[in-house]
C-alpha positions, -999 to 999 in steps of 0.1 A, spaced: 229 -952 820 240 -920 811 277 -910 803 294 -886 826 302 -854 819 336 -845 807 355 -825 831 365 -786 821 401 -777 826 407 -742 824 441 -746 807 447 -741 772 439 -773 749 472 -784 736 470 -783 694 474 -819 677 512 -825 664 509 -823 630 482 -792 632 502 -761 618 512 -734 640 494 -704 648 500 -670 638 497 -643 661 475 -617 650 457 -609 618 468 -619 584 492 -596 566 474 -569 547 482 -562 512 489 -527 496 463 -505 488 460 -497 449 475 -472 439 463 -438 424 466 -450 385 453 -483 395 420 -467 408 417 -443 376 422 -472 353 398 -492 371 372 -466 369 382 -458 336 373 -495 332 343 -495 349 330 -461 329 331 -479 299 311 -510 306 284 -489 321 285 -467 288 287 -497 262 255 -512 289 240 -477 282 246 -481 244 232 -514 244 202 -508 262 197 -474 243 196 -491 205 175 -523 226 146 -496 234 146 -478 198 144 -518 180 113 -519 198 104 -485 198 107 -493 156 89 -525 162 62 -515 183 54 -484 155 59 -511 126 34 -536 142 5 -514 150 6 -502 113 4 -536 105 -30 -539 129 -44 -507 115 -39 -520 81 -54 -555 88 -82 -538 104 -88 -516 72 -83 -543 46 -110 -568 69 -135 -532 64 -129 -526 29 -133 -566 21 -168 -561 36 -178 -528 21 -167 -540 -15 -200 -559 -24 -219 -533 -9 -202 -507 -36 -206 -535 -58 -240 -534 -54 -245 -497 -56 -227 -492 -92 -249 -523 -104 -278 -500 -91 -265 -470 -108 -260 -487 -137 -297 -505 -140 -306 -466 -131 -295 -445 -156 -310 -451 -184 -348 -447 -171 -357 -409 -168 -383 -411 -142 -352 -428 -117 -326 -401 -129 -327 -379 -96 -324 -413 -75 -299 -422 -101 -277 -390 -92 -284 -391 -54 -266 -429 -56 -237 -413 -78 -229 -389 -52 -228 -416 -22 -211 -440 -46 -181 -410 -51 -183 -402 -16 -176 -441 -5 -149 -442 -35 -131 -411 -20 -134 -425 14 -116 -455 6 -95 -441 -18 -81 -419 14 -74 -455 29 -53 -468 1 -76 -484 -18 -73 -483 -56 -87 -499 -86 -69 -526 -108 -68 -519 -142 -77 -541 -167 -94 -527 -198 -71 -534 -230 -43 -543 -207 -22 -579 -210 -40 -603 -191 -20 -607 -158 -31 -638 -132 -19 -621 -108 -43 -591 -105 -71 -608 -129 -91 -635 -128 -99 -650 -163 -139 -661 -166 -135 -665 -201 -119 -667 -237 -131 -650 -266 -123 -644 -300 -119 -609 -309 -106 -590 -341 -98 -559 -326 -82 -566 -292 -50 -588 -292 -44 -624 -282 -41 -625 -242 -53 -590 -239 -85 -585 -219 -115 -574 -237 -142 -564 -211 -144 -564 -170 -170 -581 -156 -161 -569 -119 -136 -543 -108 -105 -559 -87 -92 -535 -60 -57 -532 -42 -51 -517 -6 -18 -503 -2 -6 -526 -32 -20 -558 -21 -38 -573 -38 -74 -577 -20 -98 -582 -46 -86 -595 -83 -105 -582 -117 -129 -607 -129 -123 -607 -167 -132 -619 -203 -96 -622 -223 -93 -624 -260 -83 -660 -280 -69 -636 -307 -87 -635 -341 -119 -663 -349 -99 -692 -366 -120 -709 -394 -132 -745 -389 -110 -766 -416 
């Protein structure tokens, strides 16, 4: 069955009791701000934008900073992996030289392998790469490896006495230290 449709009365609907009454009209408007109240307001505003500005403005030269500081890092890990390779091969070379020089019939190829020797020094010396010392110095674990103790007369207790193999630095890390023999001090008689 369906309900039937209510009936439409043309008259006003008459408001429950306890709704409140209406207002005629629409609501009260209140009073537009005032001159100073709209300069301080923009004065206000002004300086949040500017202090965002400021914000935002040191926020891009961090990174700017950070960006520059990290890709020298990169370049510099890039160079140190290079050099790490190219050390044995200048190893190598100066063992060459070395085996070289004292034969007359190799002494041209002996001074052609000197020049490309200086020429890969300088190269990497233009890239921050520099020897460590260790001839007659105080022997220092952390730029020398010790392969050995021996008794010397001449060169002081804990000093080193030869190098066996060059250590390097790159930019003053250490990449490579100086394998060395130290010196026990004078021989000590057997009692």
């Amino acid at each position: 069955m369906i309900p039937p449709k209510p009936k439409h009365t043309t008259a006003n609907p008459v408001p429950p009791a306890d709704a409140p009454p209406e207002t005629a009209g629409p609501p009260p408007m209140s009073a537009p701000p005032t001159v100073d109240e709209q300069l301080a307001a923009a004065r206000q505003e002004a300086a949040a934008n500017y202090d965002r500005y400021l914000r935002a403005a040191a926020d891009l030269e961090n990174y700017r900073r950070r960006m520059i500081r990290e890709k020298e890092e990169v370049r510099q890990a890039a160079v140190a992996n290079l050099v790490q390779h190219l050390l044995p091969v200048l190893d190598s070379l100066q063992l060459g030289l070395t085996a070289a020089r004292p034969q007359a019939e190799t002494k041209t190829i002996a001074d052609g392998v000197a020049i490309v020797v200086d020429q890969l020094k300088g190269v990497l010396t233009r890239n921050g790469l520099t020897e460590v010392s260790a001839a007659g110095e105080r022997f220092d674990p952390h730029r020398h490896e010790a392969l050995s103790h021996q008794p010397s007369a001449t060169v002081p207790e804990e000093h080193v006495i030869q190098v066996v193999r060059v250590g390097y630095q790159l930019h003053g890390r250490l990449l490579r230290p100086a394998s060395v023999i130290v010196s026990s001090g004078p021989a000590k008689e057997a009692k």
